[in-house]
BAKOL-340797 format. One record per residue: residue in three letters; x, y, z of N, C-alpha, C, O in turn. Coordinates in steps of 0.05 Angstrom, whole numbers, padded with zeros to 5 digits, always signed. Example, Ala and Ser with C-alpha at 12.3 -4.5 7.8 and 13.67 -1.06 7.14 Angstrom:
# BAKOL-340797
ALA+00264-00114+00156+00246-00090+00156+00264-00066+00156+00285-00066+00169;SER+00257-00045+00142+00273-00021+00143+00258+00001+00157+00268+00023+00161;
This chain:
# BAKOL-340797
UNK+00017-00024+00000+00000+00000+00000+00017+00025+00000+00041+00024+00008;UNK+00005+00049-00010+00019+00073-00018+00002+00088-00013-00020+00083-00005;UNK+00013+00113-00020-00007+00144-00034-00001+00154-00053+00023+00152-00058;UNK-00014+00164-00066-00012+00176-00090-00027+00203-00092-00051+00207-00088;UNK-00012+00216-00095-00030+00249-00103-00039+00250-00126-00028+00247-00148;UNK-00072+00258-00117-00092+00263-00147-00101+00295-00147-00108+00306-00126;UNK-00101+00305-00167-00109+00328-00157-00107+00345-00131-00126+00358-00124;UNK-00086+00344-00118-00083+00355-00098-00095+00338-00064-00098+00343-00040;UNK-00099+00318-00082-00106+00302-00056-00092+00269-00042-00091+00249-00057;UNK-00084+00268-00021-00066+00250-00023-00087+00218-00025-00108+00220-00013;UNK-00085+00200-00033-00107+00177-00029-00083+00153-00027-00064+00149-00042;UNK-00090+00139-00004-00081+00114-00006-00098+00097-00018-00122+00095-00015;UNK-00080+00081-00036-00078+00060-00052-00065+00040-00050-00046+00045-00035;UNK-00065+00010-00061-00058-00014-00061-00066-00032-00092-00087-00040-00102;UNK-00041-00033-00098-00042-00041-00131-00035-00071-00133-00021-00083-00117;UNK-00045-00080-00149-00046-00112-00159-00031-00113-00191-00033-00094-00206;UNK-00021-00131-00197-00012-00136-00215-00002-00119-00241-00005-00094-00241;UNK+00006-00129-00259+00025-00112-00276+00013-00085-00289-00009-00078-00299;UNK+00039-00072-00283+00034-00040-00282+00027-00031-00319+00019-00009-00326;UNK+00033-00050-00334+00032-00040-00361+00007-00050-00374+00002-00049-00398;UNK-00012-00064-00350-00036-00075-00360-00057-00064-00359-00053-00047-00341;UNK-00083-00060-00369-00110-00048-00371-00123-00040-00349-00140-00057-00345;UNK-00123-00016-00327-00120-00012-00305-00159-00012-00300-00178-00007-00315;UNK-00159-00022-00271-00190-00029-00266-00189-00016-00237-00182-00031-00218;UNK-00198+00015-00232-00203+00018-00209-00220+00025-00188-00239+00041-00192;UNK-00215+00016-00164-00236-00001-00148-00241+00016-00126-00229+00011-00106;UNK-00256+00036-00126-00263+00064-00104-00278+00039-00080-00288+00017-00084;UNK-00273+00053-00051-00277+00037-00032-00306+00040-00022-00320+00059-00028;UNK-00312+00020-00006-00334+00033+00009-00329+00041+00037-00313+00060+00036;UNK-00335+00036+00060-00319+00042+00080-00286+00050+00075-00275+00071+00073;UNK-00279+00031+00074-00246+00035+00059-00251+00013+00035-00269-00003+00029;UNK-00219+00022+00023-00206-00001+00002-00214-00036+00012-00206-00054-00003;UNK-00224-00042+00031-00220-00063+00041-00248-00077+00039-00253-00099+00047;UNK-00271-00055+00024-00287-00064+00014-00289-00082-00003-00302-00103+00000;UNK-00276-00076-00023-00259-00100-00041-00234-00123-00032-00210-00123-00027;UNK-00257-00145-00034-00241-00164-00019-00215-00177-00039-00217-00182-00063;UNK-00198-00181-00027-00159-00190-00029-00169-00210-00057-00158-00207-00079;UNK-00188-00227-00054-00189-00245-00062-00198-00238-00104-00186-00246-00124;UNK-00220-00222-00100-00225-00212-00128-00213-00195-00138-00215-00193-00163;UNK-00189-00172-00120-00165-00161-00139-00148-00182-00148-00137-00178-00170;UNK-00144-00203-00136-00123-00219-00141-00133-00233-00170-00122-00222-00189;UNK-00142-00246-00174-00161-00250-00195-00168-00252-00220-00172-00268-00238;UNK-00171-00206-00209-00174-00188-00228-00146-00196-00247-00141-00207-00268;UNK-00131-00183-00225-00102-00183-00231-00096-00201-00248-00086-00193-00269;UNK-00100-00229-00246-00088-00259-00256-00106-00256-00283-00101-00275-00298;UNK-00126-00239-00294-00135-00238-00306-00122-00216-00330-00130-00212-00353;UNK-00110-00209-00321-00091-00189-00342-00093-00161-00339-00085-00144-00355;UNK-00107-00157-00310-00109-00129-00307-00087-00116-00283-00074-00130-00268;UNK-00087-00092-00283-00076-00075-00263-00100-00067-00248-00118-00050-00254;UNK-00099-00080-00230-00114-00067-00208-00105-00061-00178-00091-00075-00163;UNK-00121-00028-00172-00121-00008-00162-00143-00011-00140-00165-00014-00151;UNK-00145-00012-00115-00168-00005-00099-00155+00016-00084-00131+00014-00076;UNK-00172+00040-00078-00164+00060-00054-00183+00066-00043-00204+00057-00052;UNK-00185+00082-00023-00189+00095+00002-00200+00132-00008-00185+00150-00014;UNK-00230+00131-00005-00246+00150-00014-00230+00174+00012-00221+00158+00030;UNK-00225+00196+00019-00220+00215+00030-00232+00208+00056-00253+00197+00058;UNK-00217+00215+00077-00225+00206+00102-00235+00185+00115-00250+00182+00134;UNK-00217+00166+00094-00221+00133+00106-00197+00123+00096-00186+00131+00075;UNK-00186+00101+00111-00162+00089+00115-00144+00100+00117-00143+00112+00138;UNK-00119+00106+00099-00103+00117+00091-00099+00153+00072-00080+00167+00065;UNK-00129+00152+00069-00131+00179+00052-00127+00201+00068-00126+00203+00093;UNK-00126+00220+00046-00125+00249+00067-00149+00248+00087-00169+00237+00077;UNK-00152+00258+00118-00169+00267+00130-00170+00293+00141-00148+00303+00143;UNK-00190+00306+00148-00189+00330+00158-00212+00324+00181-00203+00318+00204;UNK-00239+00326+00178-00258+00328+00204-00280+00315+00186-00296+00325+00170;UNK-00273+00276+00200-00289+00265+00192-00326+00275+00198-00343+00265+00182;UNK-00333+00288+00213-00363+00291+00229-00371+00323+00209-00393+00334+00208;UNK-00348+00331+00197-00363+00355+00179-00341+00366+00149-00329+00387+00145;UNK-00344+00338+00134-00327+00336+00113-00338+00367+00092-00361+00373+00086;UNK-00310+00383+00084-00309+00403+00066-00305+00401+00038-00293+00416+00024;UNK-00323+00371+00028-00324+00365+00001-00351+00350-00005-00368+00343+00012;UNK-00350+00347-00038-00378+00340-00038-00378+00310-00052-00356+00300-00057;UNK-00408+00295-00060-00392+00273-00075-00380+00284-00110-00366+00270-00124;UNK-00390+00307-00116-00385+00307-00131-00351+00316-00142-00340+00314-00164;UNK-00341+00324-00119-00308+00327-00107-00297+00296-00100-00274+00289-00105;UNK-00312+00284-00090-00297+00253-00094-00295+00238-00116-00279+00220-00120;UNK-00317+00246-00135-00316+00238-00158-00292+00253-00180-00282+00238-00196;UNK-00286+00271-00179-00263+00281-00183-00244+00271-00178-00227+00269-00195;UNK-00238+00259-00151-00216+00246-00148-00212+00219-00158-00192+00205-00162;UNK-00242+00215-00160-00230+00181-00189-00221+00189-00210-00206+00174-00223;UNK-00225+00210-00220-00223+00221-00251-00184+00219-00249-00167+00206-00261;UNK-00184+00244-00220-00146+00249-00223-00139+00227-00215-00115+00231-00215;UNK-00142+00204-00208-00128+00189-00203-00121+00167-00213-00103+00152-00206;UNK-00143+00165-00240-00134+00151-00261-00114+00165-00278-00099+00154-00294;UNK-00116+00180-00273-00108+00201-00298-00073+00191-00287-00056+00179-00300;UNK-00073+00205-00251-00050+00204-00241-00032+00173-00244-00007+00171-00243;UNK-00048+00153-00248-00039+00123-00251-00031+00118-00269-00020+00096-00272;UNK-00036+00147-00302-00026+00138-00319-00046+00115-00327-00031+00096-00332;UNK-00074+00107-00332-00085+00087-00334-00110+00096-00356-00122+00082-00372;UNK-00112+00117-00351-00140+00136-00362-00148+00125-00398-00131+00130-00416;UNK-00165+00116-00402-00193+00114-00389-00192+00082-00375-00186+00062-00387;UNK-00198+00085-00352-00202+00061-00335-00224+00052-00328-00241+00069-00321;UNK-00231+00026-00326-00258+00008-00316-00259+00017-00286-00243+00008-00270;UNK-00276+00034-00280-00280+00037-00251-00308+00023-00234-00332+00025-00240;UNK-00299+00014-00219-00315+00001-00203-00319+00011-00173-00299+00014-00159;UNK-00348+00018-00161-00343+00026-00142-00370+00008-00117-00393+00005-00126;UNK-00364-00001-00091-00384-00011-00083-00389+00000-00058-00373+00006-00040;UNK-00418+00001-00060-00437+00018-00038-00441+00048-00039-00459+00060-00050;UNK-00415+00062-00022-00423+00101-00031-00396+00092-00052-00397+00103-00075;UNK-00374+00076-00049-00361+00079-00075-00385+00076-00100-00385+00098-00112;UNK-00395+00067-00107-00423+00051-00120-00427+00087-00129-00418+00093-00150;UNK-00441+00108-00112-00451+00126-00114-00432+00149-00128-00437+00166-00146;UNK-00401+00143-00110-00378+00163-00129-00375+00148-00153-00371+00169-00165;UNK-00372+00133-00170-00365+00118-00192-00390+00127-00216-00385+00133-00239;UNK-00419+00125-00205-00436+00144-00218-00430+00167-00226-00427+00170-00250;UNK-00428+00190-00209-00429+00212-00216-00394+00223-00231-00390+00244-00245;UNK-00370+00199-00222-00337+00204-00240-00357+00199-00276-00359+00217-00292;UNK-00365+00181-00278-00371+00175-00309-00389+00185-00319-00393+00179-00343;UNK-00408+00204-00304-00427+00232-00316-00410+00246-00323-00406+00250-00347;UNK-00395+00259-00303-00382+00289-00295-00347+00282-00316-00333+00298-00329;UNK-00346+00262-00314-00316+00263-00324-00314+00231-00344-00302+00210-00338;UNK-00329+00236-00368-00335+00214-00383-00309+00200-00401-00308+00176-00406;UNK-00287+00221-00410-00267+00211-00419-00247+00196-00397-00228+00182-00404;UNK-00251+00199-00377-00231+00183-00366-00238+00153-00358-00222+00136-00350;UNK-00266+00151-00362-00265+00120-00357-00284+00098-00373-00308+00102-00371;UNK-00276+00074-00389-00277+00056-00412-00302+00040-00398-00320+00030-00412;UNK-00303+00038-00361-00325+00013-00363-00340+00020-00336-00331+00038-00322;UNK-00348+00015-00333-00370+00019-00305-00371-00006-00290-00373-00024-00306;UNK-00370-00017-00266-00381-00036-00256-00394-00023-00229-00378-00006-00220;UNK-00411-00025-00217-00436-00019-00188-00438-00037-00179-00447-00054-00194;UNK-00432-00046-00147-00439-00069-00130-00454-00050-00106-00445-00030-00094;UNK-00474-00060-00103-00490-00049-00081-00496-00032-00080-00486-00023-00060;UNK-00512-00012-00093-00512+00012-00088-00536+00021-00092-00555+00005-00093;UNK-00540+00052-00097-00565+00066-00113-00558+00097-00123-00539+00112-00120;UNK-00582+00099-00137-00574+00122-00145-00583+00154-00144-00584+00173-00160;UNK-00591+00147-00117-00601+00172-00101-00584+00170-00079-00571+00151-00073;UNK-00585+00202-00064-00573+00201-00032-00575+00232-00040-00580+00239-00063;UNK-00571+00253-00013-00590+00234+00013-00610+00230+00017-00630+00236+00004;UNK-00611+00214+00043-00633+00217+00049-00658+00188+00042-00648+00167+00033;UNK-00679+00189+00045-00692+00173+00028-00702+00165+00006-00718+00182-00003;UNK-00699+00147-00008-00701+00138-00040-00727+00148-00055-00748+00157-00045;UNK-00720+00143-00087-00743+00161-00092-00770+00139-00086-00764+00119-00073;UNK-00799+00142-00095-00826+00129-00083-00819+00098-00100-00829+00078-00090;UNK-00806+00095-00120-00805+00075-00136-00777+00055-00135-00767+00039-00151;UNK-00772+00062-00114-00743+00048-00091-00742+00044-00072-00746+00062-00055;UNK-00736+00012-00066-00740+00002-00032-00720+00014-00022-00700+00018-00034;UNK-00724+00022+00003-00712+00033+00028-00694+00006+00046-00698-00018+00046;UNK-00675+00023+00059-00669+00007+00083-00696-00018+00090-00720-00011+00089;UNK-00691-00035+00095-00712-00058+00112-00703-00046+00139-00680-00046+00147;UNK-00725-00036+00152-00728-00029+00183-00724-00042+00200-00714-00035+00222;UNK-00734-00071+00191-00721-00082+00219-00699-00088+00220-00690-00087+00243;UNK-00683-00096+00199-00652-00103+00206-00641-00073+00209-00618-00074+00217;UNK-00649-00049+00205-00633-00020+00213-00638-00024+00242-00618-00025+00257;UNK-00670-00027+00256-00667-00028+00286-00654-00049+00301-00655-00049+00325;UNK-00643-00063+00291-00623-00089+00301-00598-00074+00298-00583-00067+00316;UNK-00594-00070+00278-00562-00058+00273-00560-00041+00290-00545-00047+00309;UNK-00572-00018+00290-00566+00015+00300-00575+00015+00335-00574+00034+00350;UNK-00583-00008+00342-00600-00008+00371-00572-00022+00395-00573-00026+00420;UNK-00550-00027+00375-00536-00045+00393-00510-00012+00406-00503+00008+00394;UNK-00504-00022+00433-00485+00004+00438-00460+00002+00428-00450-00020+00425;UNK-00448+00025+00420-00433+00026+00411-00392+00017+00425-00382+00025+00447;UNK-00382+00004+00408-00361-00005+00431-00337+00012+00438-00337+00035+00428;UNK-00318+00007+00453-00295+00014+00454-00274+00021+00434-00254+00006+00435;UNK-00272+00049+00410-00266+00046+00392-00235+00054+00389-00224+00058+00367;UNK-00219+00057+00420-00196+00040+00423-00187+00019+00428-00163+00015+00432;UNK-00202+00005+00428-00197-00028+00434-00207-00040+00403-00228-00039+00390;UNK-00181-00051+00401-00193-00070+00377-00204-00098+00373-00217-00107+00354;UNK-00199-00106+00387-00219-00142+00392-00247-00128+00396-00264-00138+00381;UNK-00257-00101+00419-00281-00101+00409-00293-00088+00390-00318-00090+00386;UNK-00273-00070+00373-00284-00071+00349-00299-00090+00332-00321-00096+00322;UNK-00271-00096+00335-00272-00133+00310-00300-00144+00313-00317-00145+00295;UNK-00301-00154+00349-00330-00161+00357-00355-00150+00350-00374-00167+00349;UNK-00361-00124+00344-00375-00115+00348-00380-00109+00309-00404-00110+00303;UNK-00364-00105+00288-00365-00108+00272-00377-00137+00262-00399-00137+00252;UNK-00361-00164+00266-00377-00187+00263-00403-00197+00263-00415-00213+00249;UNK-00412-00178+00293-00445-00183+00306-00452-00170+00285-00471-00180+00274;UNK-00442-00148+00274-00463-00127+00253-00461-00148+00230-00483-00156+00221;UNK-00445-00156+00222-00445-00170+00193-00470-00195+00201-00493-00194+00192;UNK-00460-00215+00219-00495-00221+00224-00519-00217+00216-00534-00229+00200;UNK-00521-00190+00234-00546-00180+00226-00553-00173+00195-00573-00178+00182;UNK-00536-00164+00192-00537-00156+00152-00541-00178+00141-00555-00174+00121;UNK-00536-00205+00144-00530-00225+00127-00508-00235+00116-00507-00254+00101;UNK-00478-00209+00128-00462-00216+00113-00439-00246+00129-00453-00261+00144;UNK-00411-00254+00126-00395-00268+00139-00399-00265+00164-00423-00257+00166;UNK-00390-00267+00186-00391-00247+00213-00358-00253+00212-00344-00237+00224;UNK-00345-00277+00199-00309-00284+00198-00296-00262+00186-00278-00250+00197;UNK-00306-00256+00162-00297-00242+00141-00295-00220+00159-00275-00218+00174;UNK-00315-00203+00160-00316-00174+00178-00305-00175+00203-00295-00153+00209;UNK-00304-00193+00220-00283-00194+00244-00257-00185+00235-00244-00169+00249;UNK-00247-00194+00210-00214-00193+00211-00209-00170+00186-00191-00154+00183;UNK-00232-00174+00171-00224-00139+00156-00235-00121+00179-00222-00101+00178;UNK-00251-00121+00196-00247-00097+00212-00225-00093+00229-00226-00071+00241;UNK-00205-00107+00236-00185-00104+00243-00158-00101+00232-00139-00091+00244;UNK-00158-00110+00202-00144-00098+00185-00154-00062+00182-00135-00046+00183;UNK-00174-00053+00179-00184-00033+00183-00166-00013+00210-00151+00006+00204;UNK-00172-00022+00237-00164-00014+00254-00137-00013+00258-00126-00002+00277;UNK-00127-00025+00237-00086-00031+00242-00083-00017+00226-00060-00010+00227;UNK-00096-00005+00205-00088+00018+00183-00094+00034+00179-00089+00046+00158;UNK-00111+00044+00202-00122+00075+00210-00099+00088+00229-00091+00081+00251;UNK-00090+00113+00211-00067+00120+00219-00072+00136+00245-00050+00144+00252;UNK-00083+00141+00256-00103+00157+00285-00111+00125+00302-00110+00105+00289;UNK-00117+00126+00324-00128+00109+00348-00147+00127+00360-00160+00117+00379;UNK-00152+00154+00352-00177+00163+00366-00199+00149+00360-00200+00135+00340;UNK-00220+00153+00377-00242+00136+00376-00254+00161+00345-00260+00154+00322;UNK-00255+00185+00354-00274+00184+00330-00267+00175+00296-00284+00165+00281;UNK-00234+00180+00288-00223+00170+00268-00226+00144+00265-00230+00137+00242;UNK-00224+00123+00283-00235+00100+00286-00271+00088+00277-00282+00070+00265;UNK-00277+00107+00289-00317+00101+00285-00311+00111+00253-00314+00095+00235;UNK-00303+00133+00250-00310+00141+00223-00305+00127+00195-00319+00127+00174;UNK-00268+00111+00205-00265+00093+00187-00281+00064+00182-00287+00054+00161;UNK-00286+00053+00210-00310+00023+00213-00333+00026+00197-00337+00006+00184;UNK-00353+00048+00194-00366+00054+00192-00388+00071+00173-00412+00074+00171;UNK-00361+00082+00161-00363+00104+00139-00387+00133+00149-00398+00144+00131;UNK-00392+00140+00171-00404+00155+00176-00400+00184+00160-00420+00198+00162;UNK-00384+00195+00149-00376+00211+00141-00397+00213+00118-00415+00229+00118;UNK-00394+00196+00102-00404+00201+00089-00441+00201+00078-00453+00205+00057;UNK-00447+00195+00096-00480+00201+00110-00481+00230+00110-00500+00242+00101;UNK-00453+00248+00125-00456+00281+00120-00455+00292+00099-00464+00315+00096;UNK-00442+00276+00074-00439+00289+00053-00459+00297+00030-00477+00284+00020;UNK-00449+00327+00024-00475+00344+00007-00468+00329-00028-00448+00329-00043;UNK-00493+00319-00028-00497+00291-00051-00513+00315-00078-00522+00311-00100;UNK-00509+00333-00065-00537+00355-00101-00507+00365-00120-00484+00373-00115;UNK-00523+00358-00141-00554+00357-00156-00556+00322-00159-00540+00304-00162;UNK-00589+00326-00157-00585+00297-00160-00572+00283-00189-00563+00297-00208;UNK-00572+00260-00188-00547+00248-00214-00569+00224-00237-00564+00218-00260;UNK-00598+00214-00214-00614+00189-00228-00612+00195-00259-00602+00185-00279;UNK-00632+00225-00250-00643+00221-00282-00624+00236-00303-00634+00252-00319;UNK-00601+00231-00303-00565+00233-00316-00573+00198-00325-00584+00195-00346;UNK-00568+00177-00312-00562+00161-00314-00562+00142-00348-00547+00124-00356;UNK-00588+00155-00361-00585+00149-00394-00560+00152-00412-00552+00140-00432;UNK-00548+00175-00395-00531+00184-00412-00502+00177-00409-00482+00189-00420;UNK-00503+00153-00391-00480+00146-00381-00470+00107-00413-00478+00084-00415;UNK-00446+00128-00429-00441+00114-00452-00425+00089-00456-00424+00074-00475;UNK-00409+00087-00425-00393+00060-00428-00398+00033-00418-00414+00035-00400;UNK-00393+00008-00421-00406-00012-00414-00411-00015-00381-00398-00007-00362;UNK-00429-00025-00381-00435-00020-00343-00445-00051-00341-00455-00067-00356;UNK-00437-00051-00319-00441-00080-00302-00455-00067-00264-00443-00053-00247;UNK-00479-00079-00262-00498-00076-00238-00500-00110-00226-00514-00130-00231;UNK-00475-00104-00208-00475-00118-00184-00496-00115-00157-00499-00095-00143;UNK-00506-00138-00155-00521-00133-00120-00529-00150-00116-00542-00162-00133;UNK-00525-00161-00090-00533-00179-00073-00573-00190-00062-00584-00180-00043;UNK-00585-00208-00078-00606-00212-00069-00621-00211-00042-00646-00209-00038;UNK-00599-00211-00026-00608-00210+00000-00601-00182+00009-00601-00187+00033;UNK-00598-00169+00009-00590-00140+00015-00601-00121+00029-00607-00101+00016;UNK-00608-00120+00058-00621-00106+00070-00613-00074+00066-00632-00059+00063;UNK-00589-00066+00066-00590-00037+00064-00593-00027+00042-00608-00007+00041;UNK-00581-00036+00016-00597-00020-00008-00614-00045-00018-00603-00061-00032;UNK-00639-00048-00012-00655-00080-00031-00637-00077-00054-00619-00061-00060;UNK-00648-00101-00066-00635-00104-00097-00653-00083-00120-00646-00075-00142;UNK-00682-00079-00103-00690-00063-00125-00674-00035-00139-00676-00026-00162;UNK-00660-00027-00120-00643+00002-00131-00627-00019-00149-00629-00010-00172;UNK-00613-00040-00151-00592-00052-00172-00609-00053-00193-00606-00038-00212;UNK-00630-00072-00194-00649-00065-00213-00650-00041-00227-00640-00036-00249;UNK-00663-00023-00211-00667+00009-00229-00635+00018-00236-00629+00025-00259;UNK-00621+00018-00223-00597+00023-00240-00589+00007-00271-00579+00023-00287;UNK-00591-00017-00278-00596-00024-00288-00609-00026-00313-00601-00037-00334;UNK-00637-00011-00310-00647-00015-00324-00646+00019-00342-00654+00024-00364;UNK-00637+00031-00329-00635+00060-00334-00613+00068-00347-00613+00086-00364;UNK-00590+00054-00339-00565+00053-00362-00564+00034-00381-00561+00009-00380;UNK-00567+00055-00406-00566+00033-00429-00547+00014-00430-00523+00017-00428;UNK-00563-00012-00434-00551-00031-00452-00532-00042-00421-00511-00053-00426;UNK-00537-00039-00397-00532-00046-00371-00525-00077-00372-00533-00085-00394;UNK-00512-00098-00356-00522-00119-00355-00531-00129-00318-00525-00108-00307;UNK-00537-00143-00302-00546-00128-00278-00536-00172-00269-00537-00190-00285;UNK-00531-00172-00247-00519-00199-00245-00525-00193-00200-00516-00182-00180;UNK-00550-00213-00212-00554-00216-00181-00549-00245-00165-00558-00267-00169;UNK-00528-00232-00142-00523-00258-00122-00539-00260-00102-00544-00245-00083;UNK-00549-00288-00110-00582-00297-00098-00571-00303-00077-00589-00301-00060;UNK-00544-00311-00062-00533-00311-00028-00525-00291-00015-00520-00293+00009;UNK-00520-00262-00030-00498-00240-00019-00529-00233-00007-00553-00239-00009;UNK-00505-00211+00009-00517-00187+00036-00509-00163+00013-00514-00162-00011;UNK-00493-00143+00035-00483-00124+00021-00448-00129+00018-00431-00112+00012;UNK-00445-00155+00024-00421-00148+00027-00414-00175-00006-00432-00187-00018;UNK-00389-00178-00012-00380-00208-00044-00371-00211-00022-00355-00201-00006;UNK-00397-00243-00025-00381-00266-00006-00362-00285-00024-00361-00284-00049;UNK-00346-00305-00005-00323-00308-00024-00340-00331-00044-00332-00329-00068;UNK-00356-00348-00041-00364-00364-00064-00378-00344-00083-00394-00355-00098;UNK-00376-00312-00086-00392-00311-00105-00365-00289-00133-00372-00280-00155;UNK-00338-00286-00122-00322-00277-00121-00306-00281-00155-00295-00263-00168;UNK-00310-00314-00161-00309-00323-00183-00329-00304-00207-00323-00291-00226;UNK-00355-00311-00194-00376-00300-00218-00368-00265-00226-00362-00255-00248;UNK-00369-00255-00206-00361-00220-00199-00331-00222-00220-00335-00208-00240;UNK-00322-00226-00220-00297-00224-00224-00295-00229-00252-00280-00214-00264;UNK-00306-00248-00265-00321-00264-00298-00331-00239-00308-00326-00227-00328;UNK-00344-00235-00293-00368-00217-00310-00352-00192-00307-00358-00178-00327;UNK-00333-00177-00290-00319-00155-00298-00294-00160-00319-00286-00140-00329;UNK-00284-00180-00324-00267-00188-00345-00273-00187-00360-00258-00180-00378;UNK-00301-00194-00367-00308-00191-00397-00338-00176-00411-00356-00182-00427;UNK-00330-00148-00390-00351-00124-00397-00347-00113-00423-00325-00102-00428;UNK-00357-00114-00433-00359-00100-00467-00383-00081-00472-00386-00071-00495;
């Protein structure tokens, strides 16, 4: 892992395979670590250069005051643009999952020459706030399970870990998996304060961030091949938002995992990974 300055912004990054190959990059959700080890590797063995980093004020990226960030998404989306550019990779297959999902939309409106392919895992294409009348919402009861539990010790890392796992549970996702990337998480958060801590676990930050104008009804006009990833089981964005994304970008292809949560579990890692190799 590294940094790289994009536009004036520093972002840590973590690169896979050969540097002179067709670069595929992978905006995070919480962090880079959204993207699991297993499908860059993969990617990589697949003939690509791949890139995952760390959206601004998570992991390794620049931070300033995670609880009242001075950018917007449409400034993070900028920073996919420079940082392909900066990789020397431009135009690149970008892929982004969850609010990466939401910055990877609005980089290939706002900044269309720099990137060849689209892929969306989990996401939608509204924020903030609540979806439009013709998009499922959060499922309520697994938010009052999730959000009802206290919050832990967010200098202590076992109860992070712990307390991350119980949440994957509840979501549907691993509870193994998220135990030990949340502690890879916690070992690579360059701060031990509790709030730099919550903010990286969690991605709270970006719940603050000013998301206008909205981007949906842009989405026709979005020209390069797109791939709509999402998990059938998906309590925080249903699959219906993958759906409408989907069906709204032309010529879309939309690939639903009838076992995932919100998180690529590892048996589905193969398929994800197929189907971004050979987006056309």
């Amino acid at each position: 892992m590294t940094t790289v300055h994009a536009g004036g912004i520093a972002l840590g990054v973590e690169s896979f395979g050969d540097d002179d190959a067709p670069l595929v990059l992978l905006a995070g959700g919480t962090t880079m670590l959204s993207w699991p080890d297993a499908l860059c590797e993969r990617l990589a063995a697949g003939g690509r250069r791949v890139v995952r980093y760390d959206l601004r004020d998570s992991g390794e990226s620049a931070a300033k005051d995670p609880e009242a960030p001075g950018y917007t998404l449409r400034d993070l989306a900028a920073d996919a643009a420079a940082l392909a550019d900066a990789l020397g990779g431009a135009p690149a297959h970008l892929a982004g999952i969850g609010v990466g999902g939401m910055v990877a939309q609005v980089a290939v409106l706002d900044h269309p020459r720099a990137f060849s392919a689209l892929t969306l895992v989990g996401t939608r294409a509204v924020a903030p706030g609540p979806p439009d009348d013709d998009l499922p919402d959060h499922d309520q009861a697994t938010m009052s399970r999730l959000f009802a539990r206290p919050m832990p010790d967010w200098a202590d890392r076992e109860a992070v870990a712990e307390f991350a796992a119980a949440g994957a549970g509840i979501l549907g996702n691993d509870p193994v998996a998220a135990r030990a990337t949340a502690a890879r998480i916690w070992d690579r958060t360059p701060s031990t304060a509790p709030p730099v801590q919550m903010a990286n676990q969690l991605g709270m930050v970006f719940s603050r961030l000013d998301c206008e104008p909205r981007w949906r009804e842009r989405l026709p006009g979005i020209g390069v091949p797109t791939l709509v990833v999402h998990g059938c089981r998906d309590p925080f964005f249903p699959v219906g938002n993958g759906e409408a994304i989907a069906r709204e970008i032309p010529r879309a292809r939309l690939l639903v995992l009838e076992e995932a949560a919100t998180a690529i579990p590892d048996e589905a890692v193969g398929d994800v990974t197929e189907a971004m190799l050979t987006l056309r």
